[in-house]
C-alpha positions as a Markdown table, in Angstrom:
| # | Residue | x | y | z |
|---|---|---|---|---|
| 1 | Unk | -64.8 | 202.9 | 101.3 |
| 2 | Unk | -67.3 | 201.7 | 103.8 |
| 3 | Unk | -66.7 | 198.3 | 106.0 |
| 4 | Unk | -69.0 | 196.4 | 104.3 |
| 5 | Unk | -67.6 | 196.7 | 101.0 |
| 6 | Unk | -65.0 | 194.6 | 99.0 |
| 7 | Unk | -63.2 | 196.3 | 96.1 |
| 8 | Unk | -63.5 | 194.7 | 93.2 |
| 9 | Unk | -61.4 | 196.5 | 90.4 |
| 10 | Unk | -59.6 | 199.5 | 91.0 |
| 11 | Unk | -58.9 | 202.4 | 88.8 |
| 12 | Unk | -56.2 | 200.9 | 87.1 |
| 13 | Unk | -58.0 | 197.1 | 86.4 |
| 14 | Unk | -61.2 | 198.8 | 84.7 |
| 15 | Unk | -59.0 | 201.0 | 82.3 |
| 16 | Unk | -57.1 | 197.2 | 81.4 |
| 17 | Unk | -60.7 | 195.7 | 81.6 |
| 18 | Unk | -61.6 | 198.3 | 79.4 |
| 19 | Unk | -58.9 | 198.3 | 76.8 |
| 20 | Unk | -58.9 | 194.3 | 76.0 |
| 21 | Unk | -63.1 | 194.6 | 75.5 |
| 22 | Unk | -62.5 | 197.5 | 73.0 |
| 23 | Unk | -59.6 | 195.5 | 71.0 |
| 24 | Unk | -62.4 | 192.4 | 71.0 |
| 25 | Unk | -65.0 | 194.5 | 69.6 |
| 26 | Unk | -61.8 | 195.5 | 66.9 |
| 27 | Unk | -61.3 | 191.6 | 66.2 |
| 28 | Unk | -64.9 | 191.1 | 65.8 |
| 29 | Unk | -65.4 | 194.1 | 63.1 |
| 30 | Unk | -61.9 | 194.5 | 61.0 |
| 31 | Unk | -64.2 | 194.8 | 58.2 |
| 32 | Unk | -67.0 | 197.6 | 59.4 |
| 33 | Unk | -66.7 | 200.8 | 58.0 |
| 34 | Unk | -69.0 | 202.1 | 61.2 |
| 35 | Unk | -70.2 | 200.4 | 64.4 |
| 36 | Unk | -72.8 | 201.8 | 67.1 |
| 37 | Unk | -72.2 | 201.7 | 70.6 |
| 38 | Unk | -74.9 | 201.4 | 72.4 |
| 39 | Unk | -75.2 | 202.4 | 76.3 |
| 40 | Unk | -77.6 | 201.7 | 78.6 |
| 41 | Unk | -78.0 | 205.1 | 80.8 |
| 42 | Unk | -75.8 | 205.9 | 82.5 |
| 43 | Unk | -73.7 | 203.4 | 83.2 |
| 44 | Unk | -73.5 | 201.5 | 80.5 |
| 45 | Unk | -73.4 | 204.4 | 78.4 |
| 46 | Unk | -70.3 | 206.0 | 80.3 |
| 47 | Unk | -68.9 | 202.7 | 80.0 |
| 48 | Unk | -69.6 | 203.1 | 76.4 |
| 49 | Unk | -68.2 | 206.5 | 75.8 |
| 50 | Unk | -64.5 | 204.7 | 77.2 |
| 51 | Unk | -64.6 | 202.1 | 74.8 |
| 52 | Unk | -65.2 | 205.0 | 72.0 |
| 53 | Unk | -62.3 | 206.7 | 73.2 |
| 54 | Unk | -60.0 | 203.7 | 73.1 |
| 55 | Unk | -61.5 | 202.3 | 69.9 |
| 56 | Unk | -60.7 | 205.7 | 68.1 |
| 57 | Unk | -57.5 | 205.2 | 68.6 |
| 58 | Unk | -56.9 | 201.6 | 67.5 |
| 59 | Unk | -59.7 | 201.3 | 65.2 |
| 60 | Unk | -60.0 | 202.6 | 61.1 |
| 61 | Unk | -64.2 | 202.3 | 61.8 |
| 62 | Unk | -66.4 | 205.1 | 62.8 |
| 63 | Unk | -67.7 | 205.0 | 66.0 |
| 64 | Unk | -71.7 | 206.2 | 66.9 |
| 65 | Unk | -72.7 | 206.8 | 70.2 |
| 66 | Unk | -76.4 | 205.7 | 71.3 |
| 67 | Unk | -77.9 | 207.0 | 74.4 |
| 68 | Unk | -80.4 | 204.3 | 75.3 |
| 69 | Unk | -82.7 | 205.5 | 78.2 |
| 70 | Unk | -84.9 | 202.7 | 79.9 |
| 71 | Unk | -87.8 | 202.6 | 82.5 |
| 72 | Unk | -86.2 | 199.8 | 84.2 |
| 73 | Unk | -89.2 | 199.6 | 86.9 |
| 74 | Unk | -92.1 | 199.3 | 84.2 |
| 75 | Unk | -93.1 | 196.0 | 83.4 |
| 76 | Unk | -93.3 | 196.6 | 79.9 |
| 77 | Unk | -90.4 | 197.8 | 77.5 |
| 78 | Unk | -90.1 | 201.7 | 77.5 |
| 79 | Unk | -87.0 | 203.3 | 75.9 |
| 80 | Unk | -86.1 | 206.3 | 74.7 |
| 81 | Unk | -82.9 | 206.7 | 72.1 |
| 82 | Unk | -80.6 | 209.8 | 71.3 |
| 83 | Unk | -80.9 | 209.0 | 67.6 |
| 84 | Unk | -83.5 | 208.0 | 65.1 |
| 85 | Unk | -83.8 | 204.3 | 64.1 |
| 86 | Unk | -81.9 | 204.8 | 60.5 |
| 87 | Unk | -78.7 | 205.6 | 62.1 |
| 88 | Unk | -78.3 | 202.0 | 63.3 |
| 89 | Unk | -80.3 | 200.7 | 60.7 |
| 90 | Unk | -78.0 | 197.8 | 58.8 |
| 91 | Unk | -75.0 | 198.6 | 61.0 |
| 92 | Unk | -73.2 | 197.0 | 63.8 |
| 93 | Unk | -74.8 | 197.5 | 67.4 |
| 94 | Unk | -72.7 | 196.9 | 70.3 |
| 95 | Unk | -75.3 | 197.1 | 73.3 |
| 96 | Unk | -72.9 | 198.4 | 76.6 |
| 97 | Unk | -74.2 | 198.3 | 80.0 |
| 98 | Unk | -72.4 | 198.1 | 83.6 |
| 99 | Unk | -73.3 | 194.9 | 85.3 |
| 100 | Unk | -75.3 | 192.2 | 84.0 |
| 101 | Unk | -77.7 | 190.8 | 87.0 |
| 102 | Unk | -81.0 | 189.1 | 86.2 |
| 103 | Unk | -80.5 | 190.5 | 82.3 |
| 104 | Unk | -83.5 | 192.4 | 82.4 |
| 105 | Unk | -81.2 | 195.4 | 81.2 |
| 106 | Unk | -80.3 | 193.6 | 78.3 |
| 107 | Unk | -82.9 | 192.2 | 77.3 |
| 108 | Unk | -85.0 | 195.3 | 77.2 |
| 109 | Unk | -82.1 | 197.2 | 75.7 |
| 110 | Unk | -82.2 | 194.6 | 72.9 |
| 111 | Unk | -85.9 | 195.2 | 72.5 |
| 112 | Unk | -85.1 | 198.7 | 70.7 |
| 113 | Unk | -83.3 | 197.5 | 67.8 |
| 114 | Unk | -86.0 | 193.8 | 67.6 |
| 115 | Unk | -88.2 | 195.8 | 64.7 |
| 116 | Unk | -85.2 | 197.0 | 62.6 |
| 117 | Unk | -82.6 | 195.4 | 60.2 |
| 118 | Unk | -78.9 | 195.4 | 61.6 |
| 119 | Unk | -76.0 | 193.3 | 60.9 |
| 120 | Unk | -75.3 | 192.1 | 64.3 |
| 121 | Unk | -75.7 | 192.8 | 67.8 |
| 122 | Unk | -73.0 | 192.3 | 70.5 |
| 123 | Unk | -73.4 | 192.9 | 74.0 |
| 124 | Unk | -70.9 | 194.0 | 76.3 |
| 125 | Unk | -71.0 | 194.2 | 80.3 |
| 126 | Unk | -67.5 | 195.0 | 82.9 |
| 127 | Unk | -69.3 | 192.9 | 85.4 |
| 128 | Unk | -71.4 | 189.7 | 84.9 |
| 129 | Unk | -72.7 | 188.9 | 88.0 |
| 130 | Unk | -74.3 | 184.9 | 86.6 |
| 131 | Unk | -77.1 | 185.3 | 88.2 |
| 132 | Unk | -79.2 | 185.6 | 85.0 |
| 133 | Unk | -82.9 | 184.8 | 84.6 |
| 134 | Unk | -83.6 | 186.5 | 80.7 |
| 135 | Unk | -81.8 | 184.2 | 78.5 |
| 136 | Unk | -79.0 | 186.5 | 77.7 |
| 137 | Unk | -75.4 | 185.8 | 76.8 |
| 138 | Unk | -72.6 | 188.4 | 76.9 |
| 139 | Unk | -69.8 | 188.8 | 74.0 |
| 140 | Unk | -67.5 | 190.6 | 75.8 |
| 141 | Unk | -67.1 | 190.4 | 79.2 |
| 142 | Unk | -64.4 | 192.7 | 81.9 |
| 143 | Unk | -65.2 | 190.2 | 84.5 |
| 144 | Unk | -67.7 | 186.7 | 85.6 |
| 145 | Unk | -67.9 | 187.1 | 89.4 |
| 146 | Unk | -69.7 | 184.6 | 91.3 |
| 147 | Unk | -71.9 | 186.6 | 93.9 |
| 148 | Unk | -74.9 | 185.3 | 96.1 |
| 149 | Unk | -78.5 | 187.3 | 95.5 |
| 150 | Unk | -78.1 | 189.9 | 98.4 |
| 151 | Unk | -75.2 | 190.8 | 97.0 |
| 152 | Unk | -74.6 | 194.1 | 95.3 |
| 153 | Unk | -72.0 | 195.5 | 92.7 |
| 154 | Unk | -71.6 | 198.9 | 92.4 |
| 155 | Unk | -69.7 | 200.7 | 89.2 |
| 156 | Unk | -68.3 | 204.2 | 90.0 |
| 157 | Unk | -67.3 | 205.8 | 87.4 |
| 158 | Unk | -67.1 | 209.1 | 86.3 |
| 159 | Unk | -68.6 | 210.1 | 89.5 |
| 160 | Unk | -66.7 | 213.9 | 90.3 |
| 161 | Unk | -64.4 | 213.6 | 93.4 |
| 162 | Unk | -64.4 | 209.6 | 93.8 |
| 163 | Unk | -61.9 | 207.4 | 92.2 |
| 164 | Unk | -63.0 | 204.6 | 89.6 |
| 165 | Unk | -63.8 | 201.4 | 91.2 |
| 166 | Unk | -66.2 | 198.3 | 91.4 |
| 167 | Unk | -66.8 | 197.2 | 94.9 |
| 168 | Unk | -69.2 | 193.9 | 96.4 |
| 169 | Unk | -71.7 | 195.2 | 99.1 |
């Protein structure tokens, strides 16, 4: 790890992080029969892909993945999904991503599921960074850190030959 960064979580703190959002998204839907996860590539949707795998086991729903692919640079909202619109329709969406900055992320990854019926929407992000400027509020959250502008948090995850870890830069 370079000098100028300050680990975060290790390993070990993002799998707890991890497991405690996964048994609040049980709490919040004993009654679902399905829920969709939603992840905001790539991140978010590796994030997303854990909290299937821990859900399955606690959980009596079925889990659906969504693969939500954004032009994050373009001023307007362009997404792409993995699925077509009626296998969210009137079900549970839990929208996943990484770190939660401005909320630009969110908000746009909201914007796909604005035009069609659901039951609710739940956001979820490890890292919430405050700093928001889009009037978003997270549901479930691994961790608020209180970070200046210039800042930067970096995820690593699933990343061949590196360790999991969130680090300050």
């Amino acid at each position: 790890m370079p000098e100028n960064q300050v680990l975060i979580l290790n390993k070990q703190q993002i799998e707890q992080k991890i497991n405690r959002i996964a048994f609040q998204i049980l709490e919040d839907n004993l009654e679902e029969k399905e829920i969709v996860l939603a992840g905001i590539w790539d991140r978010g949707y590796k994030l997303a892909l854990r909290l299937k795998s821990v859900l399955q086991e606690i959980a009596s729903f079925k889990v659906t993945m969504l693969r939500i692919d954004l032009e994050k640079q373009n001023s307007k909202l362009v997404a792409k999904t993995d699925l077509q619109e009626a296998e969210w329709k009137n079900k549970v969406i839990i929208l996943v991503d990484d770190v939660l900055n401005s909320g630009k992320t969110l908000a746009y990854g909201l914007g796909v599921f604005l035009n069609t019926p659901h039951k609710k929407i739940r956001t979820v992000v490890l890292v919430d960074r405050s700093h928001k400027i889009f009037p978003i509020a997270t549901d479930f959250v691994g961790l608020e850190l209180s970070t200046i502008l210039k800042e930067h948090v970096d995820v690593v995850m699933d990343v061949t030959g590196e360790e999991d870890r969130v680090y300050l830069s």
